[in-house]
Biopython code that builds the backbone (N, CA, C, O; Angstrom):
import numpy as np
from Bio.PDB.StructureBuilder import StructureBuilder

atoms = [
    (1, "UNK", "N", (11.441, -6.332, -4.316)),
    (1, "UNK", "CA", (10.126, -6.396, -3.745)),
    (1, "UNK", "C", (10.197, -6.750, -2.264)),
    (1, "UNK", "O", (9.473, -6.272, -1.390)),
    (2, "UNK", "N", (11.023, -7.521, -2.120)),
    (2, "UNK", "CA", (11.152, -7.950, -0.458)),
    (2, "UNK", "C", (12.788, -7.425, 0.092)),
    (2, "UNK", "O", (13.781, -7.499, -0.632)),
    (3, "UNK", "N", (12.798, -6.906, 1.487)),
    (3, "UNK", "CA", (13.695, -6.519, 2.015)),
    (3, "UNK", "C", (14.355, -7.433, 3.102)),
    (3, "UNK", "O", (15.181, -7.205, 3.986)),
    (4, "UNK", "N", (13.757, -8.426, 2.751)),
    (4, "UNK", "CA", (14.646, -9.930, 3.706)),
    (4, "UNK", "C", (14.449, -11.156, 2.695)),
    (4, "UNK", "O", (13.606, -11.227, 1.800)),
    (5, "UNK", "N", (15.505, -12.191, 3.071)),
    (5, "UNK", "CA", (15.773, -13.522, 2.420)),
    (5, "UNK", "C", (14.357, -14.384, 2.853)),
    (5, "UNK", "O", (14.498, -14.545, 4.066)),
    (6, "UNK", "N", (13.314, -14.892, 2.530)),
    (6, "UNK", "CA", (12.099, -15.517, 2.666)),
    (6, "UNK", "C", (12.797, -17.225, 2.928)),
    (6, "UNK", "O", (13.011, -18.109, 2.098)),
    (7, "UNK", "N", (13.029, -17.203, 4.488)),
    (7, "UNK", "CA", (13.195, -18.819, 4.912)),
    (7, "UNK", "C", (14.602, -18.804, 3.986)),
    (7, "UNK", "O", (14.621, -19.622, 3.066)),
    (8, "UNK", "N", (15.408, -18.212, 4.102)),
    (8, "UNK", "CA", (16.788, -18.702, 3.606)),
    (8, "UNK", "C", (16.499, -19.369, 1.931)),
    (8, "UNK", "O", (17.535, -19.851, 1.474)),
    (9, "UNK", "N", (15.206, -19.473, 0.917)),
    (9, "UNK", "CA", (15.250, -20.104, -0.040)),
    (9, "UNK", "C", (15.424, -18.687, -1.307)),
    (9, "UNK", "O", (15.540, -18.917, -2.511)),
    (10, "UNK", "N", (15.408, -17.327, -0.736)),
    (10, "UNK", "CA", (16.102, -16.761, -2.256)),
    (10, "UNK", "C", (17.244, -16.368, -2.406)),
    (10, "UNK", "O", (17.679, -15.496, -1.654)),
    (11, "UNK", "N", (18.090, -16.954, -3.500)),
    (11, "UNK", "CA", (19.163, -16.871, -3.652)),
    (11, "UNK", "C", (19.358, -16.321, -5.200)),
    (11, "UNK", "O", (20.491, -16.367, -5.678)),
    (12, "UNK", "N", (18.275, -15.808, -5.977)),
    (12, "UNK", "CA", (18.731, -15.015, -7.266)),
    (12, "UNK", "C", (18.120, -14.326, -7.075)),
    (12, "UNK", "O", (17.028, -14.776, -6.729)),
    (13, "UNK", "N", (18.215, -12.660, -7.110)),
    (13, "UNK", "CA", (17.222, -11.501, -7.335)),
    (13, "UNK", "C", (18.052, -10.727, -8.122)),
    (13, "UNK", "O", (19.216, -10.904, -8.480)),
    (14, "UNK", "N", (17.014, -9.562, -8.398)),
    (14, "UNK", "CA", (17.126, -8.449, -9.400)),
    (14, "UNK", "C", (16.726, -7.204, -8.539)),
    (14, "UNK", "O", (15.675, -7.004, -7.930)),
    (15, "UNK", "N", (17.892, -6.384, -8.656)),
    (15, "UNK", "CA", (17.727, -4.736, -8.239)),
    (15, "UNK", "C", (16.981, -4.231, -9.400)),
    (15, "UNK", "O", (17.219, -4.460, -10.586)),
    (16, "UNK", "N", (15.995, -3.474, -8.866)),
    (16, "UNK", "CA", (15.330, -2.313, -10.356)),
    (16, "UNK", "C", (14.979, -1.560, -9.225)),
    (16, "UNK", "O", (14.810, -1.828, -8.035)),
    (17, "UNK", "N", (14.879, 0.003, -10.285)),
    (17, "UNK", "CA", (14.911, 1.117, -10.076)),
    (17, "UNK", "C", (12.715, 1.395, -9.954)),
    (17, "UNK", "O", (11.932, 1.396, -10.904)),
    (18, "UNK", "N", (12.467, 1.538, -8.808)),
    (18, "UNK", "CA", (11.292, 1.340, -8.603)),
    (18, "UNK", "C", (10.575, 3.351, -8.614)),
    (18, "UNK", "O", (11.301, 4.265, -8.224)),
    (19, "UNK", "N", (9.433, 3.545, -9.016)),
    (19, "UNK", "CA", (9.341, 4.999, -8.620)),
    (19, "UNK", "C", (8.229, 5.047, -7.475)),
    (19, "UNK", "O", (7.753, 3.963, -7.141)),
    (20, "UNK", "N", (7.860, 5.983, -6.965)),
    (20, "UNK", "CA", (6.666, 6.238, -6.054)),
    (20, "UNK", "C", (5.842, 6.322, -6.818)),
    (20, "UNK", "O", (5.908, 6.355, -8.047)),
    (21, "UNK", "N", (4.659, 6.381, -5.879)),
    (21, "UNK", "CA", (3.035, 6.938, -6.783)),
    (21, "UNK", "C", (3.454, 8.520, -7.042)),
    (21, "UNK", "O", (3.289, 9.006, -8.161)),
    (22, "UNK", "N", (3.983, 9.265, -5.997)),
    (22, "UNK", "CA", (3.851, 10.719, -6.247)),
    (22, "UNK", "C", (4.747, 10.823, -7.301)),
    (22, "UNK", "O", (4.590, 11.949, -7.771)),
    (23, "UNK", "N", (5.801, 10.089, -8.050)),
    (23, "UNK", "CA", (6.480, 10.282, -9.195)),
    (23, "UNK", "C", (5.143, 9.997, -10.304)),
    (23, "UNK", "O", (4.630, 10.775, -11.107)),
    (24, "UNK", "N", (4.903, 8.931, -10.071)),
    (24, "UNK", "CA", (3.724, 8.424, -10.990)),
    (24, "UNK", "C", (2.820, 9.659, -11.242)),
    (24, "UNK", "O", (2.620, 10.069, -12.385)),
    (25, "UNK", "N", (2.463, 10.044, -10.514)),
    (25, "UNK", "CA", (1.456, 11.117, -10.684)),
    (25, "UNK", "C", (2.106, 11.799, -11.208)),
    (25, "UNK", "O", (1.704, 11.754, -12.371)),
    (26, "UNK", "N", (2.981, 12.523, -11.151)),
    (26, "UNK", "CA", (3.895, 13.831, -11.705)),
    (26, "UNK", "C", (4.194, 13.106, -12.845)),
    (26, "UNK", "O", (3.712, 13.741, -13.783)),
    (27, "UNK", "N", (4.804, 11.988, -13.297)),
    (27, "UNK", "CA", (5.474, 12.205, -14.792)),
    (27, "UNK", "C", (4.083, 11.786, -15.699)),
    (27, "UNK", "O", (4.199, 11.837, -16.924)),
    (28, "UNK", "N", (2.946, 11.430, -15.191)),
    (28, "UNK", "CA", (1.972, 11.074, -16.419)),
    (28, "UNK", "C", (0.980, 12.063, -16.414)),
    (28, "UNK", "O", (0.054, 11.914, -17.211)),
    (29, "UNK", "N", (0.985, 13.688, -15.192)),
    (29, "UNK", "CA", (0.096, 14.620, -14.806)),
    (29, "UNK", "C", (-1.219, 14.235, -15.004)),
    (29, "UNK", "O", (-2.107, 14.480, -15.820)),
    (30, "UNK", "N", (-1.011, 13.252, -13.565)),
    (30, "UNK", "CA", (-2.483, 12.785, -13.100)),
    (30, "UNK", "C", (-2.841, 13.561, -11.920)),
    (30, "UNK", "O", (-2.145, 13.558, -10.905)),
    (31, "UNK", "N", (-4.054, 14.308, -12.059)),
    (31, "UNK", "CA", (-4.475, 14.912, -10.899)),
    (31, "UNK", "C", (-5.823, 14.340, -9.633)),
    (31, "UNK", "O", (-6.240, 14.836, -8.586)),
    (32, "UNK", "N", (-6.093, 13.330, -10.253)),
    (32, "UNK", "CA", (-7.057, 12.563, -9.405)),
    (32, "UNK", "C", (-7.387, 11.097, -9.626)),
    (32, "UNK", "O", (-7.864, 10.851, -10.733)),
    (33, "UNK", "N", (-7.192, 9.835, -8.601)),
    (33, "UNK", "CA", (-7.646, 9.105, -9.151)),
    (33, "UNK", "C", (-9.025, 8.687, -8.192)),
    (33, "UNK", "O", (-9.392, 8.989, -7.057)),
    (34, "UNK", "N", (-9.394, 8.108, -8.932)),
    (34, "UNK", "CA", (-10.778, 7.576, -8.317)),
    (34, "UNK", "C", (-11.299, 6.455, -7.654)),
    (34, "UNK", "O", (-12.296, 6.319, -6.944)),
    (35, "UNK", "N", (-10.151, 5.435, -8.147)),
    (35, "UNK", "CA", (-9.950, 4.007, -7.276)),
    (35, "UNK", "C", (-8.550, 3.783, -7.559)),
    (35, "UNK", "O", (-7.994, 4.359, -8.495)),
    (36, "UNK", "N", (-7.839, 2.817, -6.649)),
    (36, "UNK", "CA", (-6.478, 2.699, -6.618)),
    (36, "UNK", "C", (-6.687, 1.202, -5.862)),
    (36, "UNK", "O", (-7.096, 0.917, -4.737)),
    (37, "UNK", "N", (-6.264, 0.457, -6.885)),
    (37, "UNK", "CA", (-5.952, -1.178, -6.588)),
    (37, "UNK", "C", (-5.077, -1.436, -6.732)),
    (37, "UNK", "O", (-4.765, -1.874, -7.839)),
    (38, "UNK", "N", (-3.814, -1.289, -5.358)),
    (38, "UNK", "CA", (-2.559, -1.756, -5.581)),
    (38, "UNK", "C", (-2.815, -3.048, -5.658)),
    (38, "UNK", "O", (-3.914, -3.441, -5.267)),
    (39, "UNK", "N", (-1.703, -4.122, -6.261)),
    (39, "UNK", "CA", (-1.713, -5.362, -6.317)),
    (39, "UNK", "C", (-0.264, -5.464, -6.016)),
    (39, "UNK", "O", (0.435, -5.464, -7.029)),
    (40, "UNK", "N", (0.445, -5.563, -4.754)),
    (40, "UNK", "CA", (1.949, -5.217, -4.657)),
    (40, "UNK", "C", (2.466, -6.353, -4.103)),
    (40, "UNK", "O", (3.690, -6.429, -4.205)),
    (41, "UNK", "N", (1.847, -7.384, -3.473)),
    (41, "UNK", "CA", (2.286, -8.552, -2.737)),
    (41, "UNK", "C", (3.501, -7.980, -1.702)),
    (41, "UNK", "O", (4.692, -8.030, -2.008)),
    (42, "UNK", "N", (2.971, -7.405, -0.368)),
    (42, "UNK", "CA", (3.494, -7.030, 0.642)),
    (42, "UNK", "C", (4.141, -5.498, 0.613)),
    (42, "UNK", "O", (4.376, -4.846, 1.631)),
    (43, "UNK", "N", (4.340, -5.133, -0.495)),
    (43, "UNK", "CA", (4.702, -3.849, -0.370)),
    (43, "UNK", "C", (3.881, -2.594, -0.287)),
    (43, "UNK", "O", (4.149, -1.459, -0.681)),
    (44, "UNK", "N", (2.833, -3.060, 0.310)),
    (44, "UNK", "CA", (1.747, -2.126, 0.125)),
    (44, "UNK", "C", (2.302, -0.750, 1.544)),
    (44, "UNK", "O", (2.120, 0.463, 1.442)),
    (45, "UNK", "N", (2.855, -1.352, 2.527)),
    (45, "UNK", "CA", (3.656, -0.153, 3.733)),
    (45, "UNK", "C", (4.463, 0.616, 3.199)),
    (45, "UNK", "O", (4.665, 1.792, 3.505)),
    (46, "UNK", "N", (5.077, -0.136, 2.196)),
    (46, "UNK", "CA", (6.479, 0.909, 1.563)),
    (46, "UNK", "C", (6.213, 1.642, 0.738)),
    (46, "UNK", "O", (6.964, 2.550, 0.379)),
    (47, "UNK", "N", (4.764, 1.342, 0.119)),
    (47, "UNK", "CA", (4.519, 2.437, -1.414)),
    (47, "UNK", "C", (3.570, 3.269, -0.199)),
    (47, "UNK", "O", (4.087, 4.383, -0.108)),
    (48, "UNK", "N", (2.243, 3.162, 0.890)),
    (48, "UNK", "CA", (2.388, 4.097, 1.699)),
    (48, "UNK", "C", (2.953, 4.675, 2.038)),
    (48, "UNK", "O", (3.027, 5.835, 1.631)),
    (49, "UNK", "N", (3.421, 4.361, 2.649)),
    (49, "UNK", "CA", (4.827, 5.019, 3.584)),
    (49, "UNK", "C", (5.435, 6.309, 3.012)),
    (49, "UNK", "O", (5.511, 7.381, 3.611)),
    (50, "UNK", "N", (5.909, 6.014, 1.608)),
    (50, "UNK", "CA", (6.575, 6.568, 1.079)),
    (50, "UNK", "C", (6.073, 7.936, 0.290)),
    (50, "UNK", "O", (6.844, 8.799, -0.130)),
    (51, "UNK", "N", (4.558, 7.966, 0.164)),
    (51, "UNK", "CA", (3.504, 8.983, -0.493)),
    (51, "UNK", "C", (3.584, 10.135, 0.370)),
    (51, "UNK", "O", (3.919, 10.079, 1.553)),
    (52, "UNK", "N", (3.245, 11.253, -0.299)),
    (52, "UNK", "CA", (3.353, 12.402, 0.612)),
    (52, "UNK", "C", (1.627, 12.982, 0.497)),
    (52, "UNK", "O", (0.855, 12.952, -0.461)),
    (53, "UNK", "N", (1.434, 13.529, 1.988)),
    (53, "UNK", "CA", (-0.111, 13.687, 1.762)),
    (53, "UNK", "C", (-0.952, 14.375, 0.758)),
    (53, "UNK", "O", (-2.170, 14.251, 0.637)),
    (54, "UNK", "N", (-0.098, 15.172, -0.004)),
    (54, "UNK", "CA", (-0.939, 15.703, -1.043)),
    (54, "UNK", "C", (-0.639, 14.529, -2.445)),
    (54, "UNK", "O", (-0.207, 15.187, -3.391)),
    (55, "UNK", "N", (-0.678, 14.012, -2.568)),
    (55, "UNK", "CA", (-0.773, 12.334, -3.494)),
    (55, "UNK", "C", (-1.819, 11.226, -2.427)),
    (55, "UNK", "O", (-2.690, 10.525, -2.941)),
    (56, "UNK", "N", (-1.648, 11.226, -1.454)),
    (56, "UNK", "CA", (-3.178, 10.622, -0.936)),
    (56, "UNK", "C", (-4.500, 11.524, -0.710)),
    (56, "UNK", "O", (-5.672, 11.242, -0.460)),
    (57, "UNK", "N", (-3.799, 12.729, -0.908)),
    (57, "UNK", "CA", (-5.053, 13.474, -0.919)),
    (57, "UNK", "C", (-5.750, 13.763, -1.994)),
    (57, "UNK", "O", (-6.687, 14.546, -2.150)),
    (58, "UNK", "N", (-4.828, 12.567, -3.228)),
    (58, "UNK", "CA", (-5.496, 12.885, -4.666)),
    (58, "UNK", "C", (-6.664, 11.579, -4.853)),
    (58, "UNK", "O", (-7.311, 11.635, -5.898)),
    (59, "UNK", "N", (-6.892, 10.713, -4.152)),
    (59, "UNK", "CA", (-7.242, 9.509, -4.155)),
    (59, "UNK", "C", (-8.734, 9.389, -3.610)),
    (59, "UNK", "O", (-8.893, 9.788, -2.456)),
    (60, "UNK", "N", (-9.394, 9.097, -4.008)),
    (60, "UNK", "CA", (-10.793, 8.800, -3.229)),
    (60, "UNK", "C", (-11.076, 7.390, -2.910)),
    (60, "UNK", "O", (-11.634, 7.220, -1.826)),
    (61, "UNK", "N", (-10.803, 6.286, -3.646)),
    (61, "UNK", "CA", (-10.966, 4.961, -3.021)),
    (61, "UNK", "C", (-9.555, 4.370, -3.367)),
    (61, "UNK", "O", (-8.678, 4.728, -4.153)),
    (62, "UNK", "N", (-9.700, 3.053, -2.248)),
    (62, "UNK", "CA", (-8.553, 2.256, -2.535)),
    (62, "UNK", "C", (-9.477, 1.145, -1.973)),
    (62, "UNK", "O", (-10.442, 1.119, -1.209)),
    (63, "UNK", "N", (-8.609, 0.046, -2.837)),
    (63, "UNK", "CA", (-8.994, -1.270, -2.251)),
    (63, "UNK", "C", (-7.782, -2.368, -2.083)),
    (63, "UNK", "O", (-7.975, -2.981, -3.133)),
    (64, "UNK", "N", (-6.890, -2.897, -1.596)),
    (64, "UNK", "CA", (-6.025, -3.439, -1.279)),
    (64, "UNK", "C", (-5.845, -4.906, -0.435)),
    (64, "UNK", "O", (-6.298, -4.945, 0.709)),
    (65, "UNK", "N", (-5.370, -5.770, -0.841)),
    (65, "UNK", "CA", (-4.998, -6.520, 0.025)),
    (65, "UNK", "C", (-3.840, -6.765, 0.852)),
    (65, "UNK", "O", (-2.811, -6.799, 0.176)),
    (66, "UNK", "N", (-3.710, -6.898, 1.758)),
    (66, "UNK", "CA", (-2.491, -6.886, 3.118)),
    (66, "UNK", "C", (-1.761, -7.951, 3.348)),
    (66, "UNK", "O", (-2.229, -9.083, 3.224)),
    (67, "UNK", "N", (-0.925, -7.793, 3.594)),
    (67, "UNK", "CA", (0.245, -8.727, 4.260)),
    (67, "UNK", "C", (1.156, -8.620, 5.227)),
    (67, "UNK", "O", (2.256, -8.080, 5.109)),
    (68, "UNK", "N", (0.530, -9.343, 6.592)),
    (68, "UNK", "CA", (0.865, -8.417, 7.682)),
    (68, "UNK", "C", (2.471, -9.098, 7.524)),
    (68, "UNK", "O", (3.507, -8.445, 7.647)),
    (69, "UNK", "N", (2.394, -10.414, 7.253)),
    (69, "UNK", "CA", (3.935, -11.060, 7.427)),
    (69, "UNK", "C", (4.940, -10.385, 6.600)),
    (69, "UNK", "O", (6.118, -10.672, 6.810)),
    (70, "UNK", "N", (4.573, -9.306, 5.452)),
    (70, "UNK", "CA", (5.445, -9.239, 4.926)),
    (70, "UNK", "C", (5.691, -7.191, 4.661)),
    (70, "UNK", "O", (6.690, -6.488, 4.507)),
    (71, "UNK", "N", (4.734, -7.005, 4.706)),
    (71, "UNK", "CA", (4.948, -5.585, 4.972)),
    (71, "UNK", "C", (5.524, -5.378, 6.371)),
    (71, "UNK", "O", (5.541, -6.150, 7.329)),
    (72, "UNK", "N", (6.062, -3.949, 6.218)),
    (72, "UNK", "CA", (6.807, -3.175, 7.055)),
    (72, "UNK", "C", (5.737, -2.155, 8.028)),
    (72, "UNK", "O", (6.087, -1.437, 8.965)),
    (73, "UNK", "N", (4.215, -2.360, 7.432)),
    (73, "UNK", "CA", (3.276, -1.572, 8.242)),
    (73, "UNK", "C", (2.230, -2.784, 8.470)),
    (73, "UNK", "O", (2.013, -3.401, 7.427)),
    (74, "UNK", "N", (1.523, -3.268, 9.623)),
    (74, "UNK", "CA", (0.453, -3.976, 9.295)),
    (74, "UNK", "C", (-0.983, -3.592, 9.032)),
    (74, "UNK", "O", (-1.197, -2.408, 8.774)),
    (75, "UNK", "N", (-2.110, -4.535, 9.068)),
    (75, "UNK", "CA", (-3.014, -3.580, 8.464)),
    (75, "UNK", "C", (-3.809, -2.637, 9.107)),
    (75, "UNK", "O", (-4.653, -1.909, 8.585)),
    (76, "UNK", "N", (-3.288, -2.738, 10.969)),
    (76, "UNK", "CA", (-3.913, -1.882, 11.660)),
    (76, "UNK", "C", (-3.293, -0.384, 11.398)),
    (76, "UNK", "O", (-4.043, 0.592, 11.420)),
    (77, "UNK", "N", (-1.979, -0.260, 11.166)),
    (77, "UNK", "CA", (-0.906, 0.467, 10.843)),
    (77, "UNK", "C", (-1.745, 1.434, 9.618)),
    (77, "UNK", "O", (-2.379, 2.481, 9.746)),
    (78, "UNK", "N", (-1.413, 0.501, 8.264)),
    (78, "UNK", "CA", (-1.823, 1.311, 7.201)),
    (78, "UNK", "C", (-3.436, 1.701, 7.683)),
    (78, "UNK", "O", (-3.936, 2.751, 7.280)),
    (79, "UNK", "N", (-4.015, 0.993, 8.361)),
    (79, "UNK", "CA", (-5.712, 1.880, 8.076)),
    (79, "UNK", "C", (-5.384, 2.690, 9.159)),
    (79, "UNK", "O", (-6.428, 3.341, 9.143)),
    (80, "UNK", "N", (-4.695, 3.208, 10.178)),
    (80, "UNK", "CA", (-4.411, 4.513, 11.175)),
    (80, "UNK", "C", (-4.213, 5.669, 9.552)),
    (80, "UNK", "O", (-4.941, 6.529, 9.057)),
    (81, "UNK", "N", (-2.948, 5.137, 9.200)),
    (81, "UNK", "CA", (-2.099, 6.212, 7.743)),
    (81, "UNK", "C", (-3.297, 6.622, 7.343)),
    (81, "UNK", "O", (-3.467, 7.841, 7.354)),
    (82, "UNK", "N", (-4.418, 5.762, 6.897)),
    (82, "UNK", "CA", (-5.341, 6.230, 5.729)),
    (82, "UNK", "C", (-6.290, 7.051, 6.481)),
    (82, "UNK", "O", (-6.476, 8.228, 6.170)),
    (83, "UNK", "N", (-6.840, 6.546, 7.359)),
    (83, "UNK", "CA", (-7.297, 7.402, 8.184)),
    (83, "UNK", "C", (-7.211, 8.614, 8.562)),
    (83, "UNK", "O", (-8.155, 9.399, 8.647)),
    (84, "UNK", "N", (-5.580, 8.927, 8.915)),
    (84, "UNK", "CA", (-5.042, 9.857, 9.123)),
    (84, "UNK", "C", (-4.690, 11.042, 7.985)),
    (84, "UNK", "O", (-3.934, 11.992, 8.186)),
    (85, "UNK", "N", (-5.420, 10.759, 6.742)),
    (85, "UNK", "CA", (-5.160, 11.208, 5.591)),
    (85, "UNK", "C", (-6.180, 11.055, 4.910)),
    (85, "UNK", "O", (-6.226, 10.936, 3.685)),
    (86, "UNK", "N", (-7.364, 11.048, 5.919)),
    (86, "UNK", "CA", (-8.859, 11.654, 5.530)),
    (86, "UNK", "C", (-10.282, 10.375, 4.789)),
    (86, "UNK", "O", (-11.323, 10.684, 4.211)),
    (87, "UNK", "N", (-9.784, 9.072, 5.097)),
    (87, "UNK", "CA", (-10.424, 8.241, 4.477)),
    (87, "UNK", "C", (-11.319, 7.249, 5.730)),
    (87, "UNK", "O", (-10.785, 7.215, 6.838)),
    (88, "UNK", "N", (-11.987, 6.855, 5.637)),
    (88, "UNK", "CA", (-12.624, 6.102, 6.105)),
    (88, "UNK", "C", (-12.355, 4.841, 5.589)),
    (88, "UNK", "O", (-12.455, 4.552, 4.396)),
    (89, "UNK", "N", (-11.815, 3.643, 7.008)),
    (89, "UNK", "CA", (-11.679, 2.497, 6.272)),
    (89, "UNK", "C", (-12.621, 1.259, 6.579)),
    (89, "UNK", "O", (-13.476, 1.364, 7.458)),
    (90, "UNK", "N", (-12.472, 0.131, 5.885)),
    (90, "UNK", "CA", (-12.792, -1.200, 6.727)),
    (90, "UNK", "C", (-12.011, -2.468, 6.194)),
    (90, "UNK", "O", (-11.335, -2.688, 5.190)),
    (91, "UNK", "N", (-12.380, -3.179, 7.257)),
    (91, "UNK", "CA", (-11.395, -4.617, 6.667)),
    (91, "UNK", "C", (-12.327, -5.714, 6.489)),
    (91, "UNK", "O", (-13.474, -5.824, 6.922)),
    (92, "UNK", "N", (-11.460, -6.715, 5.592)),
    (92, "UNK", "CA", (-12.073, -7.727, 5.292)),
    (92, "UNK", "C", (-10.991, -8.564, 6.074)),
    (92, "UNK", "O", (-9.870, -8.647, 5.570)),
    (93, "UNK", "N", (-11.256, -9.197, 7.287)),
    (93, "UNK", "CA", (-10.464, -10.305, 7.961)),
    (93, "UNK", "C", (-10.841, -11.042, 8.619)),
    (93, "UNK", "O", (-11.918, -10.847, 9.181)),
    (94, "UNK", "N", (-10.091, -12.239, 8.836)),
    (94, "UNK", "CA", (-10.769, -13.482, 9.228)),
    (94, "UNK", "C", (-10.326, -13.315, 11.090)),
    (94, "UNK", "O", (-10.544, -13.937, 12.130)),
    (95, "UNK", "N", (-9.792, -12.407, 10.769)),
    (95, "UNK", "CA", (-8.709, -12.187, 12.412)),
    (95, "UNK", "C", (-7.991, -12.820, 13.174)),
    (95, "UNK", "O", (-7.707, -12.737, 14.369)),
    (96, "UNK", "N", (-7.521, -13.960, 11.722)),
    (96, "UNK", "CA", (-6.321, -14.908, 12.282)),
    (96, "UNK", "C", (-4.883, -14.821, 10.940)),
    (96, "UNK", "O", (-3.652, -14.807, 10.918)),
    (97, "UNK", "N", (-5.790, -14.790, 10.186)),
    (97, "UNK", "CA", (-4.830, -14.675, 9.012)),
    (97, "UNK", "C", (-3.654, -13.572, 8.887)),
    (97, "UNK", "O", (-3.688, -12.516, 9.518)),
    (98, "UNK", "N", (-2.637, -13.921, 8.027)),
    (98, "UNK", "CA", (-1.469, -12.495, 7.751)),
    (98, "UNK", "C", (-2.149, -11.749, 6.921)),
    (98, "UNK", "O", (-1.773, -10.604, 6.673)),
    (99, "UNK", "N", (-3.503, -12.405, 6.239)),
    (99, "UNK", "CA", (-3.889, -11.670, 4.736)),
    (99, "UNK", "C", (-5.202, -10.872, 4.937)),
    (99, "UNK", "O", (-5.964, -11.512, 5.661)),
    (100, "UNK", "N", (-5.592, -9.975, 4.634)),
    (100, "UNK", "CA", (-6.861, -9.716, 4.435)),
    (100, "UNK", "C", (-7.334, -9.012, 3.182)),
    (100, "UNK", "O", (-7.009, -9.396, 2.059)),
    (101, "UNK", "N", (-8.101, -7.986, 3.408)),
    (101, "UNK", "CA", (-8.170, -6.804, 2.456)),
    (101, "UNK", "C", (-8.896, -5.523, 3.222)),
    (101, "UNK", "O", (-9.548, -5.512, 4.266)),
    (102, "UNK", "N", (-8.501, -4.335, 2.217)),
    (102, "UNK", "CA", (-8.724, -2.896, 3.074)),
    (102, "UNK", "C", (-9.213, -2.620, 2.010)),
    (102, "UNK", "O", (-8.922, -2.932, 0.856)),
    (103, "UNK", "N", (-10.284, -1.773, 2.616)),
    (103, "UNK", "CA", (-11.207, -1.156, 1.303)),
    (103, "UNK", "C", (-10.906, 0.514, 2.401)),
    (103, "UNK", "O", (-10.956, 0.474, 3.631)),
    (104, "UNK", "N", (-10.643, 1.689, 1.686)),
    (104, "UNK", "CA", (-10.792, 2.821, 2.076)),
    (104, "UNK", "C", (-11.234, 3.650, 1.248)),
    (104, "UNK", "O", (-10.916, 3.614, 0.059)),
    (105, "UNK", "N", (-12.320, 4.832, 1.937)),
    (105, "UNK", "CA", (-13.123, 5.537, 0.604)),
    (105, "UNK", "C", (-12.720, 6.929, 1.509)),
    (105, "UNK", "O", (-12.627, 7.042, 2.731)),
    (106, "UNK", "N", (-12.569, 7.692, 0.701)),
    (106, "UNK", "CA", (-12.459, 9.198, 1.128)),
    (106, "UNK", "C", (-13.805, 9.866, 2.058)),
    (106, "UNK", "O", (-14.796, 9.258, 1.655)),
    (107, "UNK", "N", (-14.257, 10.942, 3.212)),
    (107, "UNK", "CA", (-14.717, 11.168, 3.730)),
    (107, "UNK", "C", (-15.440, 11.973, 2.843)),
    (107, "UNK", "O", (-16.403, 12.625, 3.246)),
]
sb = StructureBuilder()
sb.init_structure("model")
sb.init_model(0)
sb.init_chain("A")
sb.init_seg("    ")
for serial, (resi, resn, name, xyz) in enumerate(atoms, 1):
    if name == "N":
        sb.init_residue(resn, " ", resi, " ")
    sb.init_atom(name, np.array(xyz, "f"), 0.0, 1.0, " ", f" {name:<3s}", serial, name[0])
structure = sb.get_structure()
């Protein structure tokens, strides 16, 4: 889940074999979803990131919460992506915090 040691305190982890959403979609032949509530605790840049636009172009809402300290995109970052892939976004932030939440709805 995390791609750095958090303050030098983890010292046991587990490798697993993780899939994308666009696998997700393909092995359960889902062709649309209608809301999408990741709950990923910081990995919300890397499961972006990693989608190809026709799998966000299957999506009409998302609602998400962010972690700028710990993702690899922050949340100005991912709402450009979503944006850029046809959604209209907004945030819920205090505009000090690492945390917020992104609500994005399709155009």
């Amino acid at each position: 889940m995390f791609d750095h040691n958090i303050s030098g305190k983890l010292r046991d982890h587990s490798q697993l074999r993780t899939k994308t959403l666009d696998e997700i979609l393909r092995e359960y032949s889902i062709d649309k979803i209608d809301f999408l509530k990741p709950d990923c605790e910081g990995s919300e840049g890397h499961i972006l990131k990693s989608d190809s636009r026709s799998c966000l172009g299957r999506i009409n809402k998302i609602a998400m919460e962010f972690h700028d300290n710990l993702s690899p995109l922050n949340h100005d970052e991912i709402k450009k992506l979503l944006e850029d892939h046809g959604f209209s976004c907004n945030a819920d932030w205090d505009g000090q915090s690492q945390f917020g939440y992104l609500y994005a709805r399709r155009h």
